[in-house]
C-alpha positions as CSV (number, residue, x, y, z in Angstrom):
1,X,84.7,95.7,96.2
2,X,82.4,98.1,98.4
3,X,82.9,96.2,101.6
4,X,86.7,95.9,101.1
5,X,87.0,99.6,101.0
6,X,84.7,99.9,103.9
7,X,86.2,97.3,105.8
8,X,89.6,99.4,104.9
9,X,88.0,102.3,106.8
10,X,87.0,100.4,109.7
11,X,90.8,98.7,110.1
12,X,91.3,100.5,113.4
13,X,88.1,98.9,114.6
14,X,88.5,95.8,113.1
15,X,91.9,95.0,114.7
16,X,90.9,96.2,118.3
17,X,87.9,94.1,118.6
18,X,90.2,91.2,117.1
19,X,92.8,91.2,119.7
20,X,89.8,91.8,122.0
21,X,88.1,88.1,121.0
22,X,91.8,86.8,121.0
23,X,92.7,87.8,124.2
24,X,89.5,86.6,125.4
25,X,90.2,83.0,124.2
26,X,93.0,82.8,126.8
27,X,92.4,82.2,130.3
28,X,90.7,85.0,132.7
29,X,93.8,86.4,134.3
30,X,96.0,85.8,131.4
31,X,93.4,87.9,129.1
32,X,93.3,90.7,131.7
33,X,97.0,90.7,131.9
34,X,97.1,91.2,127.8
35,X,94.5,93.6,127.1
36,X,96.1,95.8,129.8
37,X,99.7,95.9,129.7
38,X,100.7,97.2,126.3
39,X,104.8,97.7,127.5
40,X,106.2,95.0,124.5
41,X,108.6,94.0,127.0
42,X,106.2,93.5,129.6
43,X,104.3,91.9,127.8
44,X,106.3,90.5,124.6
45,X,103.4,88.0,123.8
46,X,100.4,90.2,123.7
47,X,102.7,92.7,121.7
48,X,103.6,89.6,119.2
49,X,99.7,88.9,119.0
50,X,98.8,92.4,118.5
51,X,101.7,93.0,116.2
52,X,101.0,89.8,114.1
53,X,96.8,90.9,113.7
54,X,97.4,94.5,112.8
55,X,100.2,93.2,110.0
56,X,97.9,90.6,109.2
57,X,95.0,92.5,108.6
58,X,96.8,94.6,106.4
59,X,97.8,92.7,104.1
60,X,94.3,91.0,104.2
61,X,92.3,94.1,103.3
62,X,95.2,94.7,100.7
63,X,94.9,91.7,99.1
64,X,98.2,90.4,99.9
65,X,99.7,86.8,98.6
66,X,100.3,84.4,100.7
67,X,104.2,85.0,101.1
68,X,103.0,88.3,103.0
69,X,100.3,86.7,104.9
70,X,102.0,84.0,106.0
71,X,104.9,86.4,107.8
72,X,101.5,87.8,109.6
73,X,100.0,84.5,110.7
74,X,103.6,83.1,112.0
75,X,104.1,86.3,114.3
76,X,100.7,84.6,115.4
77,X,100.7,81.5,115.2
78,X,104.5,80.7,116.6
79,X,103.3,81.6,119.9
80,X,100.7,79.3,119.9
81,X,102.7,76.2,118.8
82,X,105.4,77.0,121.3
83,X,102.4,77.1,123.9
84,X,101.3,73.7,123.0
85,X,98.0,74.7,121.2
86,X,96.1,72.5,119.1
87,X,96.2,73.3,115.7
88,X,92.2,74.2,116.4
89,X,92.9,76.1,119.2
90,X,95.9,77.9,117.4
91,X,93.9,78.8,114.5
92,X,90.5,79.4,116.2
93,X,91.7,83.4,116.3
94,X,91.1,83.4,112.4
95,X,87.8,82.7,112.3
96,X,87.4,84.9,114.9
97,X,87.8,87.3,111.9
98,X,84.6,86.6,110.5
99,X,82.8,87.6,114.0
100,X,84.3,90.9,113.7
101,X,83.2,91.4,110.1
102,X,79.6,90.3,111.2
103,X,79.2,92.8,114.2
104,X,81.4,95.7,112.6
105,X,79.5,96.2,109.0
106,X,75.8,94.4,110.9
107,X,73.5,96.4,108.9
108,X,75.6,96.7,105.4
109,X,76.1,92.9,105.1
110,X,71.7,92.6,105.0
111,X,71.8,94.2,101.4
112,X,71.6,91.9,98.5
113,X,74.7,93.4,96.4
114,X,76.4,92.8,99.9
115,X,76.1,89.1,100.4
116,X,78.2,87.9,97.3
117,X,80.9,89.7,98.7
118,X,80.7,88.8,102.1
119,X,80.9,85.2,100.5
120,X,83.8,85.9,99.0
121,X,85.3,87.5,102.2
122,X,84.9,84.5,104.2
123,X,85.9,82.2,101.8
124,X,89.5,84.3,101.4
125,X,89.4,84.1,105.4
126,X,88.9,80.6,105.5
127,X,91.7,80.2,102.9
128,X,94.1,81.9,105.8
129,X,92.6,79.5,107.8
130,X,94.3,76.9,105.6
131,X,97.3,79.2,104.9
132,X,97.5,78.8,108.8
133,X,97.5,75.0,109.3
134,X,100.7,75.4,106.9
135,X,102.4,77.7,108.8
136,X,101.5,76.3,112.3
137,X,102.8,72.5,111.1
138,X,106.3,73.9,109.9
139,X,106.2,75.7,113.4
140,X,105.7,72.7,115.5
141,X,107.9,70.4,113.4
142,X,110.8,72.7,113.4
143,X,110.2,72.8,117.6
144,X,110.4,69.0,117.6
145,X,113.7,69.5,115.6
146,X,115.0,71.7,118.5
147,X,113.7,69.9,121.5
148,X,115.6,66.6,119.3
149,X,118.5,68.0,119.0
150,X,118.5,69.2,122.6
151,X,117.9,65.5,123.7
152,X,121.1,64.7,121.2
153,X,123.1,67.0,122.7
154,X,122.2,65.6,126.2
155,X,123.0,62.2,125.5
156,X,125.8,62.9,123.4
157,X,127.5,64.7,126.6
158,X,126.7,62.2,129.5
159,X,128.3,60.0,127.1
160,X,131.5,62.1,127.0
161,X,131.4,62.6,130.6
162,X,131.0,59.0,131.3
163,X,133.9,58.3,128.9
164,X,131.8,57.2,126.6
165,X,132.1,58.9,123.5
166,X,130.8,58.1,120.1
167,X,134.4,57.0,118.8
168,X,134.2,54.5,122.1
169,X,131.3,53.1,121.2
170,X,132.0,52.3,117.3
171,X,135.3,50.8,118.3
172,X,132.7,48.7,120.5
173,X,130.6,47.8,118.2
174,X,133.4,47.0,115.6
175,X,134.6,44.5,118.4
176,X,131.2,43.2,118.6
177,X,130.7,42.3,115.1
């Protein structure tokens, strides 16, 4: 595939103007903050993004499964679903992808031979898309597990303080019954 291989030679390109539309999604002072401060600890969320894309894209122009892809989009998308995203905002950056195809190869994607690969491209980009969904669902379902077993925890001890323990309140119950 002609554009693969030339979309392999353009990677560096490719991932900066990524993270460049990514960042931009975010709010103004948030974006600046991300695009400028490159410290990972600093800035461990624009380092996650950043580290996420350049894996992800990768393994994209290598033709990766998607057991390698979805590490990528998790580094990606976990932020996202810990920030509360919807699933369209949290998987808006991959079709971003497509964007940066368009304005990086402009002039190569008007040939003829071109345009049956750049079909295929987007189709496998809209299939990460979908690989995404997955991967941002397990994500928010296992933080819903968390934040329920935090509220578990929380109950179980004011019950315990309050002398009300879970062996109290069966022995309740069997009095009740």
């Amino acid at each position: 595939m002609a554009l693969l291989k030339l979309l392999t030679e353009k990677k560096a390109s490719l991932v900066e103007r990524w993270l460049h539309l990514i960042f931009q999604s975010y709010p103004s002072e948030t974006a600046r903050f991300l695009k400028k401060e490159k410290n990972r600890f600093d800035n461990p969320v624009g380092h996650r993004i950043a580290q996420g894309i350049q894996g992800l894209m990768e393994a994209f122009l290598n033709e990766a499964g998607p057991d390698q892809l979805t590490v990528h989009l998790d580094e990606v998308i976990r932020i996202q679903a810990i920030q509360n995203f919807s699933p369209a905002q949290a998987l808006a950056f991959v079709f971003l992808l497509k964007n940066v195809i368009r304005e990086e190869l402009g002039d190569a994607l008007k040939e003829a031979a071109a345009a049956e690969e750049c079909l295929e491209l987007e189709s496998r980009i809209d299939g990460l898309a979908l690989l995404g969904f997955e991967v941002y669902m397990k994500r928010r379902e296992k933080l819903h597990e968390v934040r329920l077993n935090e509220v578990k925890n929380r109950v179980s001890g004011l019950l315990r303080r309050s002398g009300l323990g879970l062996g109290s309140l069966e022995s309740e119950a069997e009095s009740i019954g």
